[in-house]
N, C-alpha and C positions, 0 to 999 in steps of 0.2 A: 242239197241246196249249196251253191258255190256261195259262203260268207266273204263280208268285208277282210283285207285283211290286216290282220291288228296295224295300228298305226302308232308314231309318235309326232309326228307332224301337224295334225289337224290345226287348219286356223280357226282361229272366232268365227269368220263371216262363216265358213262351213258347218261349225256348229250351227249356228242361227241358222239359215236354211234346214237345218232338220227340223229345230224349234217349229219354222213357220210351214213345216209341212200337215194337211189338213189330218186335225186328229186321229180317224182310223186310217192312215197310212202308215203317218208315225207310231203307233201301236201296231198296226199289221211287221214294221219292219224292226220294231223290239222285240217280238214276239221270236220270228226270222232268229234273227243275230242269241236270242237268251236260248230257245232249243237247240242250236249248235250246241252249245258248250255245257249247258247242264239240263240237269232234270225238270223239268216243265213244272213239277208238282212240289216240291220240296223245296224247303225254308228250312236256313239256320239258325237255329237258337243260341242265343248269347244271354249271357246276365252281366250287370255293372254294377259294384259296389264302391261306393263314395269311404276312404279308408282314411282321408285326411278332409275337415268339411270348411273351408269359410276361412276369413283371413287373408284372399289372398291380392298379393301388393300391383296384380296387373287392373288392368280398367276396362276389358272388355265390354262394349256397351249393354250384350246380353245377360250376365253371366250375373247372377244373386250372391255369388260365392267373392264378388270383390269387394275387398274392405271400405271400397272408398261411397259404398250404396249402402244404404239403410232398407234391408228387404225383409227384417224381422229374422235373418237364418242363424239359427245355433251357431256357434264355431267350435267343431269339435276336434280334440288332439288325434295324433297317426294312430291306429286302431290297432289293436296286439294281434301276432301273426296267431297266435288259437282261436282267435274269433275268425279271422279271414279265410281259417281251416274248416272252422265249421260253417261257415255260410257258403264256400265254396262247395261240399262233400251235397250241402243240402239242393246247392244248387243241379248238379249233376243229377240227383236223386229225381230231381222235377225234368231232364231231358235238356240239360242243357250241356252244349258241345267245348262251348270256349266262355271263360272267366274271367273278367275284364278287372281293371279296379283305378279308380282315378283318384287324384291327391290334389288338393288345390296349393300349387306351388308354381311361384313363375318358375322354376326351377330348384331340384331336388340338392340339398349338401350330400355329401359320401356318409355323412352319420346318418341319412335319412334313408339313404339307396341301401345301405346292410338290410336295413328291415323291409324294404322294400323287396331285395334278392331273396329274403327267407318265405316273404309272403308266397314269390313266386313258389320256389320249392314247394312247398306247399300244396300248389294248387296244381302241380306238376304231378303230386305225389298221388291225388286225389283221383287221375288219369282224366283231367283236362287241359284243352289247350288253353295259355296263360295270353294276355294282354295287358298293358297297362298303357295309362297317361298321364306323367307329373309334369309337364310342362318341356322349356329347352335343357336338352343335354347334352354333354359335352362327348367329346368321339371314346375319351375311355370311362366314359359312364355306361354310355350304348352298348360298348364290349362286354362289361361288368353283366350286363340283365341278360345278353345272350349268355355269357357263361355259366350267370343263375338257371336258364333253360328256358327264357322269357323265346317267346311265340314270336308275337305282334307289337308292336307300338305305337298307339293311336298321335297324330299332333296333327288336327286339320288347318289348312287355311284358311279356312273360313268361307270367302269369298272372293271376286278379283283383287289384285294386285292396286289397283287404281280407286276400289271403294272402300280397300282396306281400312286406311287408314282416317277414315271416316267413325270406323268401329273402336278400332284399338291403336292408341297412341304410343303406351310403354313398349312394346317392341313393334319391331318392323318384318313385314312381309320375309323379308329375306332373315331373317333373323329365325322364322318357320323353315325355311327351305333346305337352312345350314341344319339343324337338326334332324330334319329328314335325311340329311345327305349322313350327317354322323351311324341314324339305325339302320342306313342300307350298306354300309361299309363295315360296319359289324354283324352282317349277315343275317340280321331281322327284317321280320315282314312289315310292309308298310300298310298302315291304319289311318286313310287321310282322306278327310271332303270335307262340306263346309254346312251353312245353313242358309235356308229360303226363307227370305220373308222378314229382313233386316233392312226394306227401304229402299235395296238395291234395281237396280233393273235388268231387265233381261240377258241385256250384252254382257252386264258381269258374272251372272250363272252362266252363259256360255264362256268368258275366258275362264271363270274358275275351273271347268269342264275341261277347257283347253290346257290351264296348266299339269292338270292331273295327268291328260294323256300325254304330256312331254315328259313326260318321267321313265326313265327305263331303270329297268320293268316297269310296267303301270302299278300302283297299288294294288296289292293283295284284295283289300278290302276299301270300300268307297261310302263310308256313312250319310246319309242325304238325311240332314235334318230341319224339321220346320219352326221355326224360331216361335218358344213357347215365354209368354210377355209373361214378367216378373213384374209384378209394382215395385216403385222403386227405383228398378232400372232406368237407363235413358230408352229401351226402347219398349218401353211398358205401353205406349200409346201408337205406335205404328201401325200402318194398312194390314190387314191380312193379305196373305199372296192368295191369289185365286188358285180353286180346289186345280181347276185342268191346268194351270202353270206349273203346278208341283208335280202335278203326276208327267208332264210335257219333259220335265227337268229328269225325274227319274227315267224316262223311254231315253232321252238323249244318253244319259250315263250308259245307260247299258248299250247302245250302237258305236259310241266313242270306247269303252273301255271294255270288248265283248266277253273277256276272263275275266273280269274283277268282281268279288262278291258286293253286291249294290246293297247296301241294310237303308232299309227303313226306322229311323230312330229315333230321335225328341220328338213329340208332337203331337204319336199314335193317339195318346189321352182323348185327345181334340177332337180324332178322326174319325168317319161313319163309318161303319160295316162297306159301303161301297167304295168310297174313296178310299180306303183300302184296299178294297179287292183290286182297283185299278191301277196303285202302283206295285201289287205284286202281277196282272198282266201285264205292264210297263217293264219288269224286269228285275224287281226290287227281289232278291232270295234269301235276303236276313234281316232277323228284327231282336233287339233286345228285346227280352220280355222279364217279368218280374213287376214287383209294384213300384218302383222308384227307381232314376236314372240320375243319380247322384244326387241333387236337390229335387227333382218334377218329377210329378207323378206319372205315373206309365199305366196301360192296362191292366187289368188281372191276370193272374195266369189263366183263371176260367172262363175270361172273356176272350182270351186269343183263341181257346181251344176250342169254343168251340166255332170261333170264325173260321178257324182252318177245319175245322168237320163240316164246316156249309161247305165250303171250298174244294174240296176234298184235297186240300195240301198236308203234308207230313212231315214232319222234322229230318234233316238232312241225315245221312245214314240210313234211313229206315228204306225198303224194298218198295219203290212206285209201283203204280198199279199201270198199267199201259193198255188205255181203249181199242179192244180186237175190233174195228170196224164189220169185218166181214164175219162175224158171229154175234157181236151187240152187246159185248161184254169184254169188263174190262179181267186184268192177271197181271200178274207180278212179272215184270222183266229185266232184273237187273237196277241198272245204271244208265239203262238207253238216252244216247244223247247227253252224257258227260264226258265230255272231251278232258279236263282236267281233274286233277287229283286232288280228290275230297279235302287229304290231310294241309292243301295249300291255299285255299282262299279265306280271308275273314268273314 
């Protein structure tokens, strides 16, 4: 199949037009675009551990973890790098690939980031790949965590540029951007997308879409999350986004960004066995798993397993199984149809 070819141009309206193409098109042409490039059956496994909880001075409208909301959340101090060792080691132990770990700080001091480069070591040591997201940092901060051996670096935008600031007033859009620009000049991978289901409309999931794909390189990793309501918060009472606009969101990610690992992230708790299945044939190929995704609760581990055994999907690494048509059975072949290098997407 002759694929799209990667772009960094895409407008809105072109996104949109994919948006409004009739459902099983737009999934016939995710479908297209996500077996080019990787394995049809496989999902990555992630874990994220909350290592610093609550307290923190920004105002994001979603987020339980701002000082300025009353959401009932513990505040806990930065967490000792033996503990960070041992939940990382156990992590692994359950199948997971990459070990994220988030700090609630508009931004990290240098007395904060020592223990943050040890955590990484750590979880380097453990033989995973590392992630973190303490907020904005500075271009020889960035340097610093590649030097610790740090992977990935999560800082989403959230949403468009234009409904941003609807959400979060203490920084500004570009104020994300400059940070991103900091972990890609210190030769870290980018960990960046936003969340559905904050009021916004359609046109600003396609420019948030869009700003993702002017990014070069695109994002390593594109986390699409559904905005999971906090009492408390300002957005405790907002609309749910409809089930096929979220999955419509995740088909579009994967046609605009056809190498970028798409996770599925906040929100699984909520989701049905189907609505699932359908943003992982949308394109989606990573999901934290674990029971809690810094403050909110997550699936089980025994509850993804066994959605991925109806599924027959497998944790990334593991040897697919490839349906022999012409005998009626499936076999192990490899990697068929992974264009890129396992060791490089989130």
């Amino acid at each position: 199949m002759n694929t799209p070819a990667l772009r960094h141009d895409w407008t809105t309206d072109e996104i949109l037009r994919l948006y409004a193409l009739p459902f099983a098109d737009l999934m016939f042409a995710a479908q297209q675009v996500h077996r080019a490039h990787f394995s049809a059956n496989q999902v990555q496994l992630s874990q994220l551990l909350s290592i610093k909880t609550g307290a923190c001075a920004e105002d994001c409208s979603y987020c339980p973890q701002s000082a300025r909301y009353d959401t009932g959340l513990e505040r806990e101090k930065l967490m000792p790098v033996d503990e960070v060792r041992r939940e990382a080691r156990a992590a692994k132990e359950s199948g997971a690939q990459r070990y994220c770990l988030g700090a609630a700080w508009r931004s990290p001091s240098d007395k904060d980031l020592d223990v943050v480069c040890e955590m990484v070591g750590a979880i380097k040591q453990e033989g995973l790949e590392a992630c973190v997201t303490l907020g904005m940092l500075t271009g020889p901060q960035a340097k610093r965590l590649k030097a610790a051996g740090l992977d990935y670096y999560n800082h989403n935008i959230d949403t468009s540029p234009e409904f941003y600031k609807e959400i979060i007033t203490t920084r500004t859009f570009d104020d994300r951007l400059d940070t991103l620009a900091h972990v890609r000049d210190a030769g870290l991978h980018v960990c960046c997308g936003g969340i559905v289901g904050m009021g916004e409309e359609r046109r600003d999931r396609a420019e948030m879409i869009r700003v993702l794909s002017s990014m070069t390189p695109h994002p390593e990793s594109v986390p699409v999350n559904r905005l999971v309501k906090v009492k408390g918060t300002p957005l405790a009472q907002v609309d749910d986004v409809d089930d096929f606009e979220f999955v419509r969101t995740i088909a579009v990610a994967r046609i605009v960004l056809p190498e970028t690992m798409v996770r599925l992230s906040a929100g699984r708790e909520a989701m049905s066995e189907s609505l699932q299945a359908l943003c992982f044939l949308a394109g989606a190929n990573s999901i934290f798993y674990g029971e809690k995704l810094l403050t909110t609760t997550n699936p089980a581990l025994s509850r993804d397993k066994r959605l991925m055994a109806k599924l027959g999907i497998e944790p990334l690494g593991a040897t697919p199984p490839v349906f022999d048509g012409a005998h009626g059975h499936a076999h192990a072949h490899g990697d068929r149809g992974r264009a890129v290098d396992e060791t490089s997407p989130a």
